[in-house]
Each structure stands twice: as structure tokens, then as C-alpha cells.
C-alpha positions as YAML, in Angstrom:
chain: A
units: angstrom
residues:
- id: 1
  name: UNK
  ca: [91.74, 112.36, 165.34]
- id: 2
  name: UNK
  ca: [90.45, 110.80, 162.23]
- id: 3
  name: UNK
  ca: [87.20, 111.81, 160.43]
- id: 4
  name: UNK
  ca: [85.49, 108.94, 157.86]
- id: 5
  name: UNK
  ca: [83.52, 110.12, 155.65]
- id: 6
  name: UNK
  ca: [81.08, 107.75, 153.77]
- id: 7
  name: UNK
  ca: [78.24, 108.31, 150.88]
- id: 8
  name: UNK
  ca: [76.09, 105.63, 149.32]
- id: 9
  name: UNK
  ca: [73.63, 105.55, 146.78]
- id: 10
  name: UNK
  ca: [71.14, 102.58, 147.70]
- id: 11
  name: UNK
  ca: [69.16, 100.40, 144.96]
- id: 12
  name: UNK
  ca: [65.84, 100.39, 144.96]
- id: 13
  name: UNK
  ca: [65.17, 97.32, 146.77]
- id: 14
  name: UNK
  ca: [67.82, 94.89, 148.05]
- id: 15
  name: UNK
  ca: [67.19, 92.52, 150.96]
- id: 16
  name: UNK
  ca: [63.82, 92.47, 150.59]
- id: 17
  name: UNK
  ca: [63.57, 95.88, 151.34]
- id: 18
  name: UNK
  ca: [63.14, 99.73, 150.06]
- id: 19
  name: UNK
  ca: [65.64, 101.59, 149.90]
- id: 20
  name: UNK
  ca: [64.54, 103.75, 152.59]
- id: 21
  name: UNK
  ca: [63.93, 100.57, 154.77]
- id: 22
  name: UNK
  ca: [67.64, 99.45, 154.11]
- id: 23
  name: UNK
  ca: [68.83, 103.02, 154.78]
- id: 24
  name: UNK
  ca: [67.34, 102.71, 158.01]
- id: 25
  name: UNK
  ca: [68.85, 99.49, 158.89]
- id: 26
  name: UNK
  ca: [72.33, 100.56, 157.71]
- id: 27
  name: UNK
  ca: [72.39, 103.49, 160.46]
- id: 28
  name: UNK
  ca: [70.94, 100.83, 163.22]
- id: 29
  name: UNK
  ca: [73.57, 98.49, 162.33]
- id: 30
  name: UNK
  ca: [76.77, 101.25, 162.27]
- id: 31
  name: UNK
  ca: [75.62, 103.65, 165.39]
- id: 32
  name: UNK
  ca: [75.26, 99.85, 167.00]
- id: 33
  name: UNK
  ca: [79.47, 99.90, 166.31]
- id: 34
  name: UNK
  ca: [80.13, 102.80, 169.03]
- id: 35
  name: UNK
  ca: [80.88, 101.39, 171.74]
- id: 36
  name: UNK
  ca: [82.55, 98.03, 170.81]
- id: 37
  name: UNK
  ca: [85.36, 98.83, 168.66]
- id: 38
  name: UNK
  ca: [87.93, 100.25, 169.82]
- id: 39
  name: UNK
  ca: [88.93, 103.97, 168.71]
- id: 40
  name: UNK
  ca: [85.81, 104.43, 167.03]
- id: 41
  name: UNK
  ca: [84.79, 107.86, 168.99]
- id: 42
  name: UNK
  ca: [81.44, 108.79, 167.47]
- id: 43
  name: UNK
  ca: [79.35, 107.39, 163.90]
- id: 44
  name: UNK
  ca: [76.49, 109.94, 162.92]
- id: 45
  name: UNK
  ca: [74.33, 108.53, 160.06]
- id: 46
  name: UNK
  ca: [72.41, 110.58, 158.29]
- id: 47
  name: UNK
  ca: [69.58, 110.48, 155.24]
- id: 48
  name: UNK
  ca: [69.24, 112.53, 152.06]
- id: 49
  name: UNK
  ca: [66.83, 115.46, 151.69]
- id: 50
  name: UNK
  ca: [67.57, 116.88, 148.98]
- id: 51
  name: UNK
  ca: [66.68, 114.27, 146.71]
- id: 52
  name: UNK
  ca: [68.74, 115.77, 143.97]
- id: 53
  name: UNK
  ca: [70.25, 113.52, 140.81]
- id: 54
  name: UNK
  ca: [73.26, 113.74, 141.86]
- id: 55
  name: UNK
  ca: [72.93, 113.42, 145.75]
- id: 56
  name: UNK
  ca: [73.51, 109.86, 147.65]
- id: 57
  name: UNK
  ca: [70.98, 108.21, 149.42]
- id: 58
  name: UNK
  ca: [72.90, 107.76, 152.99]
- id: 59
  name: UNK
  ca: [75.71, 109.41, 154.47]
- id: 60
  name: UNK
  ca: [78.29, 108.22, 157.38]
- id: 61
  name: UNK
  ca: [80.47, 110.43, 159.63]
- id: 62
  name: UNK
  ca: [82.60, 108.57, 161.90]
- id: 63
  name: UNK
  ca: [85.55, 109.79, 164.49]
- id: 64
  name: UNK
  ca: [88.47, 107.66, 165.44]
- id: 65
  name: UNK
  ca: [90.85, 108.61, 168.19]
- id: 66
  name: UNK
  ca: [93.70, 107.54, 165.22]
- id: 67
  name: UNK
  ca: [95.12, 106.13, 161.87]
- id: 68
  name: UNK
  ca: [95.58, 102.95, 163.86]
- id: 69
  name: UNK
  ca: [92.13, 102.98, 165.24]
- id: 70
  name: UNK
  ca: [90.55, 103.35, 161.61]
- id: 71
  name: UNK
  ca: [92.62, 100.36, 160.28]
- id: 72
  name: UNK
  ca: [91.15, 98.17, 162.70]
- id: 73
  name: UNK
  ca: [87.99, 98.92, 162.30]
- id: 74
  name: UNK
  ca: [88.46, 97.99, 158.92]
- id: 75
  name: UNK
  ca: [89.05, 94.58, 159.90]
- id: 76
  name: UNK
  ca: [87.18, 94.28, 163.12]
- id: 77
  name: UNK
  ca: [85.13, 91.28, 163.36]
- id: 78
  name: UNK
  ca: [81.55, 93.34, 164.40]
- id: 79
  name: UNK
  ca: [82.15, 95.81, 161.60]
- id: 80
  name: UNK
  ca: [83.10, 93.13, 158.81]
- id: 81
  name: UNK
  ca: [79.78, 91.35, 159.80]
- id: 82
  name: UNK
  ca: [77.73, 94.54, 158.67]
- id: 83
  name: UNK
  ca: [79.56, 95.10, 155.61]
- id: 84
  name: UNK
  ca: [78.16, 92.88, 153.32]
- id: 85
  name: UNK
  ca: [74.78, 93.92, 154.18]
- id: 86
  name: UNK
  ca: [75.94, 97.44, 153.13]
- id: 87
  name: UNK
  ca: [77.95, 96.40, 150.18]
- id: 88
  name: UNK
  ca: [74.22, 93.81, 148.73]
- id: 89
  name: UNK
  ca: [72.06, 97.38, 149.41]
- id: 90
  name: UNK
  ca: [74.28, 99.99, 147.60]
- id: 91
  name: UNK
  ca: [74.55, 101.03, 144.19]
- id: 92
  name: UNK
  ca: [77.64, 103.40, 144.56]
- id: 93
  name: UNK
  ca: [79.86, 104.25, 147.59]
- id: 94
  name: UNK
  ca: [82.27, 107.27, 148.00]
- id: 95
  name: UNK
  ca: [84.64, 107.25, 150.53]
- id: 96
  name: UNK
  ca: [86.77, 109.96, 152.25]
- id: 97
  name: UNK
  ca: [89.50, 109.90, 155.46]
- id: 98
  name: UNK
  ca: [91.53, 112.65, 156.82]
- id: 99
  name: UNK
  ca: [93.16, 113.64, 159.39]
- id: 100
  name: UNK
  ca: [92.11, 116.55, 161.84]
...
């Protein structure tokens, strides 16, 4: 199993929307993934409370049942179409993947 671990720090407003809107609409669009690419076990999407300098806006924890599995989503057609939504919203990303 593979764990994907994602942070972002949103802009203000991007889209036409908040950031809090857009971080909303970011976990719609990835929990919509489950279920139609293949490998991807789980995606839990989750918001800062914190609210420290330092602390991202939006974070992503995804399972995939392997390397392989992970890969394609990278490419997969449904989960290339939300990307550049994600990519127009965010400030900064952080990314991590590892094995379990």
C-alpha cells in the first residue's frame, strides 16, 4: 500500500472564490476520485484549524493499493481534469509518498 500525502496553502481568492470556498470545492472534486480510478483505495480531505503562520490551508491523504496504482493516477484522465483547478487556487503545495 501507498500513502499520498498532500498540503496546500490556498490564495485568497482564485476562481472567483474564497479561499475557504475553493477549499471546499477541492475536497468535493478529489473524494469524487474514489471510486473511478483504479487503485485509489481511500482520499480523506481535510481543513486547517490551527490557523497558524506556518500551517497549510488544505490537506490530502490518499491510499493506493500500489506504486503502479499511484502512477496512474497521476495521469488518469478524471484526476488530470481537477488538477488545474487545484494548481489556479494554491499558493504552495507540499507533497509526500511512501510506502507502508
Amino acid at each position: 500500500m501507498v500513502k499520498h500525502v498532500v498540503f496546500w496553502r490556498l490564495k485568497p481568492e482564485a476562481h472567483g472564490h474564497t479561499a475557504a470556498q475553493n477549499a471546499q470545492l477541492i475536497k468535493e472534486k478529489l473524494e469524487a476520485l474514489v471510486g473511478v480510478i483504479p487503485g485509489l483505495l481511500s482520499v480523506e480531505v481535510g481543513f486547517d484549524l490551527a490557523r497558524f503562520e506556518q500551517a497549510s490551508d488544505v490537506a490530502l491523504y490518499a491510499t493506493f493499493d500500489s506504486r503502479e496504482a499511484l502512477a496512474a493516477y497521476d495521469v488518469h484522465p478524471a484526476h488530470k481534469a481537477v488538477v488545474p483547478f487545484i494548481t489556479d487556487a494554491r499558493a504552495e503545495r507540499w507533497a509526500v509518498d511512501y510506502d507502508v
